[in-house]
N, C-alpha and C positions, 0 to 999 in steps of 0.2 A: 611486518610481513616482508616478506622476498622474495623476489619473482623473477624467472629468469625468461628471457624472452630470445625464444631462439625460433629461426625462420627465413625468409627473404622479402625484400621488397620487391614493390614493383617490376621494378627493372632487372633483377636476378642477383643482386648483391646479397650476400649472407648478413642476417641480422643475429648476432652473437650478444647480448647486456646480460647483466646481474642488477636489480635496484630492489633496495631496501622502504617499504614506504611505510611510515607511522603514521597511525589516525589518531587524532584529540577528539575525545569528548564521544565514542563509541556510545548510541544508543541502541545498535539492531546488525545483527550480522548473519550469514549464513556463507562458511565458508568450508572447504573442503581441499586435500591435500590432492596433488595431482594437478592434469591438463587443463586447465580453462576452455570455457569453452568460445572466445577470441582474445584479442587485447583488451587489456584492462583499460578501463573508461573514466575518467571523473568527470558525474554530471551534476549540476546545479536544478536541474529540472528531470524529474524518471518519476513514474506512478507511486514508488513506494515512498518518494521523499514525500509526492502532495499527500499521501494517508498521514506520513509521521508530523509533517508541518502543520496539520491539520489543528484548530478547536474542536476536542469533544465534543458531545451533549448525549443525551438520552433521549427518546420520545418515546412518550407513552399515550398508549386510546383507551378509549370509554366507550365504544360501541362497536358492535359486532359489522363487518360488512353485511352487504344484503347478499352480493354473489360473490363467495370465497374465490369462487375459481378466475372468475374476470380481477377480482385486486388483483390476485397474484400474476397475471398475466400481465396487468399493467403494471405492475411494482416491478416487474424483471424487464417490461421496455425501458423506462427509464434506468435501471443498474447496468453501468458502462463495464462491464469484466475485465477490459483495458486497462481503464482509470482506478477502477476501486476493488478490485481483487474479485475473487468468486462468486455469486451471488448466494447471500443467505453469511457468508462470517458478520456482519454486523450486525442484522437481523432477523424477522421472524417470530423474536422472541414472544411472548405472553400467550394469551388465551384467545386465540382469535376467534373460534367458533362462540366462545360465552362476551369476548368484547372487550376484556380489560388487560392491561399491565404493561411491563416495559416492552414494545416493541423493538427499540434497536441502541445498540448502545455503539456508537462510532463517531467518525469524521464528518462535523456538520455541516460543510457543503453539500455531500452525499446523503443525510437525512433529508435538509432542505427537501432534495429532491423526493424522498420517503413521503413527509411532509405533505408533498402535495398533492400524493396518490392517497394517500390514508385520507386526507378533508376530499376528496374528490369523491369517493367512497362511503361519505358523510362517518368516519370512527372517530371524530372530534380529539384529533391528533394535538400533546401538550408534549413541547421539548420543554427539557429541563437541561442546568449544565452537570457537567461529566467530570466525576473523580478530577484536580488537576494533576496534571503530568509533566516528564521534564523537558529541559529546554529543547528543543526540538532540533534538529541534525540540519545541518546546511547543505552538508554535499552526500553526493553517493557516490561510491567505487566499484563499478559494476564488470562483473567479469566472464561477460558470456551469459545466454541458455535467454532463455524469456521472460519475462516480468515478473512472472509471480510462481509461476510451474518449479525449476528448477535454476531459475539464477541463481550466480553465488554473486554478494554482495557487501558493501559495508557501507554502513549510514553514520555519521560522524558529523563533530562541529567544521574540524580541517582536517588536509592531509598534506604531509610535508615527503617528499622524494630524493632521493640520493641514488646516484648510479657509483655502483662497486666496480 
């Protein structure tokens, strides 16, 4: 990628660079040509690395809640939109009115917490683990806009920089 960064600093000095930066080991990206929307960032910690650093699992129930409307009510206190993206992409899924089958398939710290809405609920919630996946991305290259709405990004094992 190459990025050119042009602007001022603080103090009113013209900031003029060209840097070329290569990523190893690209699992997830979402990048688009044009303005960013700030300086590009390398972070070791951002929401989407803790989804991608994540173990899997599945969890599935065996019994129907008693009141549909109060789980869901309590299943979305516990879902942090910050930390774990929108609520409902990792689940929701099976038959909840009849009781059975995969309800979420994602990032199991974020189950965990599924987990303990579903047995609070008494749906007699069973994780299983999840498809394996690859080695999971160390940094992120974030570049503007908000976490999950419309950042552009890139998740990688490294990132190496050169100014032109």
């Amino acid at each position: 990628m190459t990025f050119r960064l042009a602007g001022e600093t603080w103090d009113g000095a013209e900031v003029a660079q060209t840097w070329q930066i290569t990523a190893q080991g690209v699992t997830e990206h979402r990048l688009s040509l044009g303005e960013c929307g700030g300086w590009p960032e390398l972070l070791s910690a951002y929401p989407r690395l803790l989804v991608a650093q994540a173990p899997w699992q599945q969890l599935m129930f065996s019994a129907a809640p008693a009141d549909a409307a109060a789980f869901l009510s309590d299943l979305r206190a516990v879902h942090d939109e910050e930390k774990w993206d929108s609520f409902g992409k990792y689940g929701l899924g099976g038959q909840i009115e009849l009781g059975y089958g995969v309800f979420a398939d994602g990032p199991a710290p974020l189950l965990e917490l599924y987990h303990s809405v579903l047995e609070a609920h008494r749906m007699r919630p069973s994780p299983l683990p999840s498809a394996s996946r690859p080695t999971p991305p160390r940094e992120c290259l974030t570049l503007g806009g908000t976490v999950w709405q419309d950042d552009l990004y890139v998740l990688a094992q490294a990132f190496t920089g050169e100014q032109r």
